[in-house]
Biopython code that builds the backbone (N, CA, C, O; Angstrom):
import numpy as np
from Bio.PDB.StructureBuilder import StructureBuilder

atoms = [
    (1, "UNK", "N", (20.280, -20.445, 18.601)),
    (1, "UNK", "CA", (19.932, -19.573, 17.506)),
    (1, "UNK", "C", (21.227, -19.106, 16.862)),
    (1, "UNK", "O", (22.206, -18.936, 17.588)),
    (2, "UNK", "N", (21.317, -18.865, 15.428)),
    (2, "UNK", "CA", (22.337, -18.780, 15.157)),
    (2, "UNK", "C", (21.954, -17.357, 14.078)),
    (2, "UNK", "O", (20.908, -17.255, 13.437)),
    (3, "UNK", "N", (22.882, -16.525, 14.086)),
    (3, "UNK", "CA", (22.838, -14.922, 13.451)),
    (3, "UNK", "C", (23.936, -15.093, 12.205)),
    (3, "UNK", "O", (25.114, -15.386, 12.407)),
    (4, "UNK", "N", (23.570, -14.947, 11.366)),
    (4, "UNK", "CA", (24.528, -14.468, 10.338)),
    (4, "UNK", "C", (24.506, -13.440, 9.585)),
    (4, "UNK", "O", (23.410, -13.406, 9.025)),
    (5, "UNK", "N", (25.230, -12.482, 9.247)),
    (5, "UNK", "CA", (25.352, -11.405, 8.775)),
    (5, "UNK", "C", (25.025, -11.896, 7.127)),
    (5, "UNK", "O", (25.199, -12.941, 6.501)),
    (6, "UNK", "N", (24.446, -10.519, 6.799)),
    (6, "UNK", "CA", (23.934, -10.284, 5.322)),
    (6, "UNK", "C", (24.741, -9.168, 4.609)),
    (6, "UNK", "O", (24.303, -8.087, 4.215)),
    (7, "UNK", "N", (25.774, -9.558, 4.538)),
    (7, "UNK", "CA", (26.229, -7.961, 3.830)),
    (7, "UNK", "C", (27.266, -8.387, 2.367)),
    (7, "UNK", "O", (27.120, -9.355, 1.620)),
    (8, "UNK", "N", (28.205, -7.410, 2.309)),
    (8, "UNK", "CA", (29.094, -7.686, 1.180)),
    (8, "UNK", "C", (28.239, -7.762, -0.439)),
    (8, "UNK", "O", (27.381, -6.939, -0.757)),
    (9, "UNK", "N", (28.755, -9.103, -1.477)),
    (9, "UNK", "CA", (27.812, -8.915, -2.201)),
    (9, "UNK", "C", (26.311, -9.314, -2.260)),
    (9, "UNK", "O", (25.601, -9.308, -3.266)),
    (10, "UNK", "N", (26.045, -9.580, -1.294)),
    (10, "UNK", "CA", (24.166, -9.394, -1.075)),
    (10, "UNK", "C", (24.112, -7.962, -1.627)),
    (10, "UNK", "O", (23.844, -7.855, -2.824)),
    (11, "UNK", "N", (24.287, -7.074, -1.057)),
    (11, "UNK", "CA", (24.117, -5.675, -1.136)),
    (11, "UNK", "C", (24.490, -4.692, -2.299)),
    (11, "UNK", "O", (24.078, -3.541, -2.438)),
    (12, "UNK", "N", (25.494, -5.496, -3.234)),
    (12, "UNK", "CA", (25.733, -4.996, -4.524)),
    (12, "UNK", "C", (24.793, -5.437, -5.561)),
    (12, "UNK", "O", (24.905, -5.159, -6.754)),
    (13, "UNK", "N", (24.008, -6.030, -5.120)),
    (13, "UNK", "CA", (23.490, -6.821, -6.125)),
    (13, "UNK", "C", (21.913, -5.715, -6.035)),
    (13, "UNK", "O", (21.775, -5.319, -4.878)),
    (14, "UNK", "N", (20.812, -5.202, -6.968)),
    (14, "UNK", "CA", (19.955, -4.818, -6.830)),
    (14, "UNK", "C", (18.975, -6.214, -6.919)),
    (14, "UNK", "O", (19.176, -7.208, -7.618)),
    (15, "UNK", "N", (17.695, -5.919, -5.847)),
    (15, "UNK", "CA", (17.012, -7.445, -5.400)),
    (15, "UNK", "C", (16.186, -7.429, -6.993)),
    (15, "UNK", "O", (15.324, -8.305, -6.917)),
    (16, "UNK", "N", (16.147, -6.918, -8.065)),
    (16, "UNK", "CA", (15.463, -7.364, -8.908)),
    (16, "UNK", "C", (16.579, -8.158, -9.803)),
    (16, "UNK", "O", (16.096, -8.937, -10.625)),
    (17, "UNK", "N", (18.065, -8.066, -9.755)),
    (17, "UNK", "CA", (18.844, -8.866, -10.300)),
    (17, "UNK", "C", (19.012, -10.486, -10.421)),
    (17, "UNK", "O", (19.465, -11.120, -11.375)),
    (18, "UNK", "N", (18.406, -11.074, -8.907)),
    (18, "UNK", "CA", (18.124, -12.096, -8.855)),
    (18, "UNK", "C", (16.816, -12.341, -8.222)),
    (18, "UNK", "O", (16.009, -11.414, -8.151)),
    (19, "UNK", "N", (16.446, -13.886, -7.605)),
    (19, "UNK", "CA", (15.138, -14.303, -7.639)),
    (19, "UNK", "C", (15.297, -13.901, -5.996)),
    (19, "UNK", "O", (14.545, -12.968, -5.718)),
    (20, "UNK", "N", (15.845, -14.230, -5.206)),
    (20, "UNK", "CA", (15.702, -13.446, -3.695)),
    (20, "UNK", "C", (15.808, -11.924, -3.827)),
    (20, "UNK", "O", (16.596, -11.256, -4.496)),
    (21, "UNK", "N", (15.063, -11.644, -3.220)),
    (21, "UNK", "CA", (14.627, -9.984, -3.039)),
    (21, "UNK", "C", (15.303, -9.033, -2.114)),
    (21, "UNK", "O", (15.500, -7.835, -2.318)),
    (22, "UNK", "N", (15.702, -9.880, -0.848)),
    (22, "UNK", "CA", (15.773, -9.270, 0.550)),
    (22, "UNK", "C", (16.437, -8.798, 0.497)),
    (22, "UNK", "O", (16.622, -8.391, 1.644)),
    (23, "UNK", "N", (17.278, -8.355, -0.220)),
    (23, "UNK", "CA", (19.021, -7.305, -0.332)),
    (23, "UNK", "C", (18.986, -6.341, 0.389)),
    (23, "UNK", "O", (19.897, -5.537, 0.193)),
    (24, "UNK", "N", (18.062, -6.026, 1.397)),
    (24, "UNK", "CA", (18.137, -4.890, 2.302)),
    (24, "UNK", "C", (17.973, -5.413, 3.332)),
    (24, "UNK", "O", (17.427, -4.684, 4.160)),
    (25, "UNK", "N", (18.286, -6.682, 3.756)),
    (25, "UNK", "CA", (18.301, -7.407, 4.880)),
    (25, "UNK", "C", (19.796, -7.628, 5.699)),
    (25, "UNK", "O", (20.675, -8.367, 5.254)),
    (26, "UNK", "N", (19.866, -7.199, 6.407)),
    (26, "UNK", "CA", (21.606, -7.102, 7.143)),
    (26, "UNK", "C", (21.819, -8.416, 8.138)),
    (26, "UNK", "O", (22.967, -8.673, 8.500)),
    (27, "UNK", "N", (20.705, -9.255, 8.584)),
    (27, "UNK", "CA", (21.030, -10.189, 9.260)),
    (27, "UNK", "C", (20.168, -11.523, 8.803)),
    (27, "UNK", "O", (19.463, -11.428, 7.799)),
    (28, "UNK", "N", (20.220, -12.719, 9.509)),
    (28, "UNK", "CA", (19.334, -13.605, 8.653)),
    (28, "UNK", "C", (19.651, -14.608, 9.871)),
    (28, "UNK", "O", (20.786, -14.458, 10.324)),
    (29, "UNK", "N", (18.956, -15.496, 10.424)),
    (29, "UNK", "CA", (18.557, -16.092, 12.084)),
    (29, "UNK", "C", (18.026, -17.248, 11.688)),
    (29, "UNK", "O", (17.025, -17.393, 10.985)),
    (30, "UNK", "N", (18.800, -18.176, 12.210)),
    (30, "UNK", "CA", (18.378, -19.726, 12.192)),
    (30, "UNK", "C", (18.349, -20.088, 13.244)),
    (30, "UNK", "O", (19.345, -20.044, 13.965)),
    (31, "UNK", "N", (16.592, -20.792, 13.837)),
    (31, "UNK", "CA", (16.872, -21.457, 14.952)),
    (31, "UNK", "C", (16.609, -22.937, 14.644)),
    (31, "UNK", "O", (15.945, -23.484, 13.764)),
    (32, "UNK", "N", (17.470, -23.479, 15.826)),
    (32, "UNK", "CA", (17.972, -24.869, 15.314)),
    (32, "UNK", "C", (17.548, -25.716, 17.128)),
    (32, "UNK", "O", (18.270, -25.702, 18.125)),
    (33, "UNK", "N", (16.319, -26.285, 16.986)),
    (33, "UNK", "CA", (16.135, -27.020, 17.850)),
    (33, "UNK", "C", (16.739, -28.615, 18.280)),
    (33, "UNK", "O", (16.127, -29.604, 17.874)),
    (34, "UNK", "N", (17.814, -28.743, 19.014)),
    (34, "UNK", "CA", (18.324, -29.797, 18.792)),
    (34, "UNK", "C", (18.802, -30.814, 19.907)),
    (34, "UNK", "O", (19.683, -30.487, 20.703)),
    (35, "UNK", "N", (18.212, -32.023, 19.939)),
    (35, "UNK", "CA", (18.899, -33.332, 21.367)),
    (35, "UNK", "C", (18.931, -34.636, 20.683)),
    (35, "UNK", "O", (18.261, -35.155, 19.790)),
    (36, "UNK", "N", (19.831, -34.952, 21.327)),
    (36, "UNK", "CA", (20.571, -36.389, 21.074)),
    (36, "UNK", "C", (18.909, -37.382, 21.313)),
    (36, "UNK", "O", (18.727, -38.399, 20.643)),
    (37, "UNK", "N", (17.814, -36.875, 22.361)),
    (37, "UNK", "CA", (17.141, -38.118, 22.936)),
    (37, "UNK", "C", (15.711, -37.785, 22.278)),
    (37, "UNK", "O", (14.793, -37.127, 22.767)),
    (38, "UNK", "N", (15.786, -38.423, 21.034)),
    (38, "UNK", "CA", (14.678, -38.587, 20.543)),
    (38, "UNK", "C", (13.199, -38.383, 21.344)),
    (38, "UNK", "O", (12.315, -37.767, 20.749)),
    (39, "UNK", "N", (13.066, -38.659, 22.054)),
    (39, "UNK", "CA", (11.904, -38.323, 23.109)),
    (39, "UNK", "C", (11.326, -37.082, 23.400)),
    (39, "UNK", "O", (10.145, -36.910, 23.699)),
    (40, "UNK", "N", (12.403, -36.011, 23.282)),
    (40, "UNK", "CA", (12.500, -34.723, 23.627)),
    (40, "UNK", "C", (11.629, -34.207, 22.156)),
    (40, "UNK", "O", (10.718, -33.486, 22.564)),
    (41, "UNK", "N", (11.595, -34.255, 21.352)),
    (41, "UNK", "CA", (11.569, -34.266, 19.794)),
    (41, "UNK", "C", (10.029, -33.370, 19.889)),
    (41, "UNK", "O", (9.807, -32.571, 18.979)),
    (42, "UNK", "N", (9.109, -33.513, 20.880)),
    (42, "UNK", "CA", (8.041, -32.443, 20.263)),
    (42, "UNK", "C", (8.316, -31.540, 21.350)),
    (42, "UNK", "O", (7.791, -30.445, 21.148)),
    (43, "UNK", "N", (8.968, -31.615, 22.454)),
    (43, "UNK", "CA", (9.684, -30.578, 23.342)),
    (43, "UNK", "C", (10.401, -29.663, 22.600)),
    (43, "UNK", "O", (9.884, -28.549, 22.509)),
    (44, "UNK", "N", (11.089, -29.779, 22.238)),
    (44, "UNK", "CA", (11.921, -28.930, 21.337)),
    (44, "UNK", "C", (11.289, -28.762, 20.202)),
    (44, "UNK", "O", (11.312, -27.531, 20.236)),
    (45, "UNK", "N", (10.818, -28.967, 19.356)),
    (45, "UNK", "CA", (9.641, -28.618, 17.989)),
    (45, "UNK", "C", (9.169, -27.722, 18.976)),
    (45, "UNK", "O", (10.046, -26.899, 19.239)),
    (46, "UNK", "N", (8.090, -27.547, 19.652)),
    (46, "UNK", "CA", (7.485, -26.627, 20.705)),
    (46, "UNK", "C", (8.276, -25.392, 20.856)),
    (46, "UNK", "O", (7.737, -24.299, 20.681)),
    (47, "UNK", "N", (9.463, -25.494, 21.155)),
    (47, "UNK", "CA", (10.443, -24.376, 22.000)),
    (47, "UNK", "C", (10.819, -23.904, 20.685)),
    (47, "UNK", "O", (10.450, -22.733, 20.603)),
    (48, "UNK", "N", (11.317, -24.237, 19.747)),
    (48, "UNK", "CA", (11.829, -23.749, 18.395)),
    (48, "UNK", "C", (10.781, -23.093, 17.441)),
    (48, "UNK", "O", (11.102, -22.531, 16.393)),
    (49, "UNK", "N", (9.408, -23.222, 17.929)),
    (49, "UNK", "CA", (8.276, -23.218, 17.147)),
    (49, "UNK", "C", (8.082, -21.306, 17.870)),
    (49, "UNK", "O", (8.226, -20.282, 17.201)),
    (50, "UNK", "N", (7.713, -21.395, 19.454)),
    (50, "UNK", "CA", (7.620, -20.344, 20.108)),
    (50, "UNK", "C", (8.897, -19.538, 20.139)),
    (50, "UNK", "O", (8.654, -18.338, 20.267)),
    (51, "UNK", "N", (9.935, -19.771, 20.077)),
    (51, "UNK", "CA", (11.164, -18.733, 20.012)),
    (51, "UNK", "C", (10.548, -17.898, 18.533)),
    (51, "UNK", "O", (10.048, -16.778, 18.634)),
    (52, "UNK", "N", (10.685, -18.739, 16.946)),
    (52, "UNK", "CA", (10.167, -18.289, 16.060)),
    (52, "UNK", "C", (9.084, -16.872, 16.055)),
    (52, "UNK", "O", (9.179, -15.770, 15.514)),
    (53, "UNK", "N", (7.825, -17.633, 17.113)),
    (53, "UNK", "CA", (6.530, -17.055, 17.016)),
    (53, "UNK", "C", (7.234, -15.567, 17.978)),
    (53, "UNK", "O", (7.292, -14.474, 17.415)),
    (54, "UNK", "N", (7.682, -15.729, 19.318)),
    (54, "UNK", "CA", (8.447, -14.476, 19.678)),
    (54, "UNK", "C", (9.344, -13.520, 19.302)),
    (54, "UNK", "O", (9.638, -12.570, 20.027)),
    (55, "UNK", "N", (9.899, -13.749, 17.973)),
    (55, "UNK", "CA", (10.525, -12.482, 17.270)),
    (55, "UNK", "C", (10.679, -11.965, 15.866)),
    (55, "UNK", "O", (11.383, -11.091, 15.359)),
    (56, "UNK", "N", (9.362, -13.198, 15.204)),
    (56, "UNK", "CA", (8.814, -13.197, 14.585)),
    (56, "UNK", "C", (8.398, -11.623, 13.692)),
    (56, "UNK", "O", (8.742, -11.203, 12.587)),
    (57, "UNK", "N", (7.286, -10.911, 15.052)),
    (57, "UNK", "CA", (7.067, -9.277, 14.680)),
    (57, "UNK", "C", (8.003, -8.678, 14.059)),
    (57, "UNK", "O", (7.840, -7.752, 13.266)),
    (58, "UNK", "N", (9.017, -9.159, 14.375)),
    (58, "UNK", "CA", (10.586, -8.064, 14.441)),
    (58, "UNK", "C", (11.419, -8.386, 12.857)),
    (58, "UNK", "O", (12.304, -7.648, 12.425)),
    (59, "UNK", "N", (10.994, -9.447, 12.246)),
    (59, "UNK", "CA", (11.255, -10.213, 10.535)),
    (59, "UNK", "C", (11.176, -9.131, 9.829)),
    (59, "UNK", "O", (10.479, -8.212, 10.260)),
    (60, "UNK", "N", (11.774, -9.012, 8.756)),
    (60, "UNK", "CA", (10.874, -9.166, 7.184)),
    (60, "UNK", "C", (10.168, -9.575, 6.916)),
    (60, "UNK", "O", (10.016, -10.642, 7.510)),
    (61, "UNK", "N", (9.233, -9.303, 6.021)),
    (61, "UNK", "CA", (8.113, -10.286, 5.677)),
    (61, "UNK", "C", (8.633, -11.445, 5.292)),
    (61, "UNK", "O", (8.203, -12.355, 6.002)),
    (62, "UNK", "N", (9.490, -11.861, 4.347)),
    (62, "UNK", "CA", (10.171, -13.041, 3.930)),
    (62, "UNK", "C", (11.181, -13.693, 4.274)),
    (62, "UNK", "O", (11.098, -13.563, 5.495)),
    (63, "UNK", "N", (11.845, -14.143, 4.144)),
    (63, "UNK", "CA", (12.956, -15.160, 4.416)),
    (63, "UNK", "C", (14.202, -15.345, 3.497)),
    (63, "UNK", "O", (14.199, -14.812, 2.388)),
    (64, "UNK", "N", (15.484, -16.230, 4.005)),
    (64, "UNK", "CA", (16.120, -16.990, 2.937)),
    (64, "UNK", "C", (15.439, -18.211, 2.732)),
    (64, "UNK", "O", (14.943, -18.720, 3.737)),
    (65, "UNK", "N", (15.323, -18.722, 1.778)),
    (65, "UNK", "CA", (14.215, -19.769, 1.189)),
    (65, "UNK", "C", (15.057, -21.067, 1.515)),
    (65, "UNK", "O", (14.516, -22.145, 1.269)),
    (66, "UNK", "N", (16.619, -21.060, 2.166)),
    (66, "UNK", "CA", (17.288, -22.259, 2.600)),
    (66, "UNK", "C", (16.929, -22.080, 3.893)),
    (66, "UNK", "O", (16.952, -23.192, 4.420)),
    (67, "UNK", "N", (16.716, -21.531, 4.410)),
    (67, "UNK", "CA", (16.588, -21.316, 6.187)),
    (67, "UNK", "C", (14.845, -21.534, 6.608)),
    (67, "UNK", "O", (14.318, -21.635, 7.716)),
    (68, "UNK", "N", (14.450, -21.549, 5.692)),
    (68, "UNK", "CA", (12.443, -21.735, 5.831)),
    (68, "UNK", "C", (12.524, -23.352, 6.002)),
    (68, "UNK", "O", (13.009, -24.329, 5.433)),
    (69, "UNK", "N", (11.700, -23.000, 7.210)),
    (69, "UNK", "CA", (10.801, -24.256, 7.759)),
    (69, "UNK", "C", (9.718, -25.038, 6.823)),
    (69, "UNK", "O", (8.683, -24.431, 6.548)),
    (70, "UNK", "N", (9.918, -26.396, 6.306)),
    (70, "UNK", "CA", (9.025, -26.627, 5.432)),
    (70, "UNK", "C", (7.547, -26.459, 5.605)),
    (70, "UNK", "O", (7.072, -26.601, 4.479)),
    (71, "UNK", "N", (6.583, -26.224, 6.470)),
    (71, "UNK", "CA", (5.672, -25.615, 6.459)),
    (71, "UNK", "C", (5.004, -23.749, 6.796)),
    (71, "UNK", "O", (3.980, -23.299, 7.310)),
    (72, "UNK", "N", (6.283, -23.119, 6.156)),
    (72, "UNK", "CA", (6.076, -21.824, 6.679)),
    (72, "UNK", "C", (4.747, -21.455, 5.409)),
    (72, "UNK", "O", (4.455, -20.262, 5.326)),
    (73, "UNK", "N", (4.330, -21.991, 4.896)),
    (73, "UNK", "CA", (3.459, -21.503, 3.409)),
    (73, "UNK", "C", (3.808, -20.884, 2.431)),
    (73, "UNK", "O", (4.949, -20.450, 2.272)),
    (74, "UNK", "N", (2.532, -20.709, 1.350)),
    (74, "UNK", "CA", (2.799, -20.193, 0.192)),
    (74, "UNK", "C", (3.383, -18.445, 0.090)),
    (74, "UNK", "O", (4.135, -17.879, -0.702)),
    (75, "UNK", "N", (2.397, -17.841, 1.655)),
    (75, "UNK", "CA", (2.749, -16.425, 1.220)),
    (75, "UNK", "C", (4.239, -16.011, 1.572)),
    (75, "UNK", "O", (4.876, -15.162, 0.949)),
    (76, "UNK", "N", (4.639, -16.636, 2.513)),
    (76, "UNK", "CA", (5.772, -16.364, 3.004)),
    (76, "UNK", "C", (6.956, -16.742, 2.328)),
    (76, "UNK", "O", (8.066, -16.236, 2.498)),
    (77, "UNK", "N", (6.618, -17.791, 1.438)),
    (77, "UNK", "CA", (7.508, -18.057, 0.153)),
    (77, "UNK", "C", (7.363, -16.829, -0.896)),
    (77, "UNK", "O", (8.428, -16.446, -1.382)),
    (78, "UNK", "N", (6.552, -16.373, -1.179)),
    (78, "UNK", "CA", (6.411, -15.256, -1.799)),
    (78, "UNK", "C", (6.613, -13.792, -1.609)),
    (78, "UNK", "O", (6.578, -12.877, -2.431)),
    (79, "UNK", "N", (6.867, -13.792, -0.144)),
    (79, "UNK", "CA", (7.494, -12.500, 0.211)),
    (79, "UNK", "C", (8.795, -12.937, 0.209)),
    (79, "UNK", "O", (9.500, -12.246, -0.527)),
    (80, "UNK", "N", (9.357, -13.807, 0.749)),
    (80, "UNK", "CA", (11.107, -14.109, 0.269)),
    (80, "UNK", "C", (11.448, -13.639, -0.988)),
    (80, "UNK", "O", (12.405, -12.875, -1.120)),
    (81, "UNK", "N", (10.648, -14.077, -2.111)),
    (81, "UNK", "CA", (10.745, -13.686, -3.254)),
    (81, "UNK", "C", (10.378, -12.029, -4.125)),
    (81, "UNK", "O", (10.736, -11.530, -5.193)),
    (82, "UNK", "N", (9.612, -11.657, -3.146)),
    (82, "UNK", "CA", (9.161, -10.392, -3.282)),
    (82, "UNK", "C", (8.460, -10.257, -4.622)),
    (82, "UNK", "O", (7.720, -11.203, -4.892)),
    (83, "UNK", "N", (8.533, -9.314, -5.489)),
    (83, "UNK", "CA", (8.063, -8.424, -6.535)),
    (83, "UNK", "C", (8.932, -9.720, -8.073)),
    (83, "UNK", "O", (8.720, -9.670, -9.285)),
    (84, "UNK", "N", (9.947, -10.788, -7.211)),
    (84, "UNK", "CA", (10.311, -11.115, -8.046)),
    (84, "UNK", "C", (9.726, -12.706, -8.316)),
    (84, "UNK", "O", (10.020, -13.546, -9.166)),
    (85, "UNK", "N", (8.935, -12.706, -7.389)),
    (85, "UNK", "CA", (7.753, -14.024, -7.487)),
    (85, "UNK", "C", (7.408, -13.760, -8.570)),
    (85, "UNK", "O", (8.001, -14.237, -9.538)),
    (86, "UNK", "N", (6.500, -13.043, -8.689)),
    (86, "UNK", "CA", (5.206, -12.225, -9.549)),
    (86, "UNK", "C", (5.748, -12.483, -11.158)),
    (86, "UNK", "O", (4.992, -12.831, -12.065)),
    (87, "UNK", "N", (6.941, -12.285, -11.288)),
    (87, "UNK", "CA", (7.384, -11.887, -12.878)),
    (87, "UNK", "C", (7.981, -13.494, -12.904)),
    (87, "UNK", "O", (8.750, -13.654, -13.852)),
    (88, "UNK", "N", (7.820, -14.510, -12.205)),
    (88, "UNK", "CA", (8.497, -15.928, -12.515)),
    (88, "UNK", "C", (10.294, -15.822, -12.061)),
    (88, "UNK", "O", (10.885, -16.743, -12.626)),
    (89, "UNK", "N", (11.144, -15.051, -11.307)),
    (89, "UNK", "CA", (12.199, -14.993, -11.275)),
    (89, "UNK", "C", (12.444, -15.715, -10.298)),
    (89, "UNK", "O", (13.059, -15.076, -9.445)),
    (90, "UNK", "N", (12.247, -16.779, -10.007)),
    (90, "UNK", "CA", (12.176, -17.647, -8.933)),
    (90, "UNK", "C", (13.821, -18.866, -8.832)),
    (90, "UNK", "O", (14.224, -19.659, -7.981)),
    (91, "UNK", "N", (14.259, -18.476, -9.999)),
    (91, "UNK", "CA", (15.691, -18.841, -10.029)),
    (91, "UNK", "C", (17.056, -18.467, -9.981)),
    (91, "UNK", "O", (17.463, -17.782, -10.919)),
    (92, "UNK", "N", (17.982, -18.833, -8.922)),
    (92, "UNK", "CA", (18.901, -18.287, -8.518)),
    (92, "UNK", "C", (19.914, -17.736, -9.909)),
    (92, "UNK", "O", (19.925, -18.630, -10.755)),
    (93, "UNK", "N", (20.569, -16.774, -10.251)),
    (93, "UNK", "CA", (22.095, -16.363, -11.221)),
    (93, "UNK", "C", (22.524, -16.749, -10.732)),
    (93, "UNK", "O", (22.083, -16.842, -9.586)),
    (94, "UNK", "N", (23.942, -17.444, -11.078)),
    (94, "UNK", "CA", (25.460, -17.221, -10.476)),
    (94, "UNK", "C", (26.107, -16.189, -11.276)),
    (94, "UNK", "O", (27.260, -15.841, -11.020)),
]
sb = StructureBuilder()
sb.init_structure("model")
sb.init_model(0)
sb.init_chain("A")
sb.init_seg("    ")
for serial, (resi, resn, name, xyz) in enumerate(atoms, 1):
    if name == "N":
        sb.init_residue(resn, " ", resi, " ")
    sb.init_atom(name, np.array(xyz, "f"), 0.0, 1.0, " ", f" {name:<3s}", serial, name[0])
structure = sb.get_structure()
């Protein structure tokens, strides 16, 4: 599992400025299920699936939308996005 801090300009930025919302999010958690032996492959899907489901409670409702699992769904794409789904702001500023 890997932790990365959320701070600096995440936090200058107000979440309606851009299309991610979470600007009050201080950490952001990637788990990364991973073996060389193909075989292992729904072993680990399994273990990466339940680590998820175990700290899960403890989230934001949403996500970073690079770190989402391609089947996490529509709502959970939409809480990443928050209040800024709704109005179409679904595209990053630089």
């Amino acid at each position: 599992m890997h932790l990365y801090p959320i701070d600096g300009a995440v936090h200058r930025k107000a979440s309606s400025d851009t299309a991610w919302g979470n600007r009050d999010a201080i950490w952001s958690m990637v788990i990364a299920g991973i073996d060389p032996d193909p075989r292992r492959a729904e072993e680990i899907r399994k273990w990466a699936r339940d680590y998820w489901a175990a700290v899960h409670p403890f989230d934001l409702e949403g996500a970073y939308p690079n770190f989402m699992m391609e089947d996490e769904g529509e709502e959970r794409i939409k809480a990443s996005f928050g209040t800024n789904y709704a109005t179409g702001r679904t595209e990053e500023k630089v």
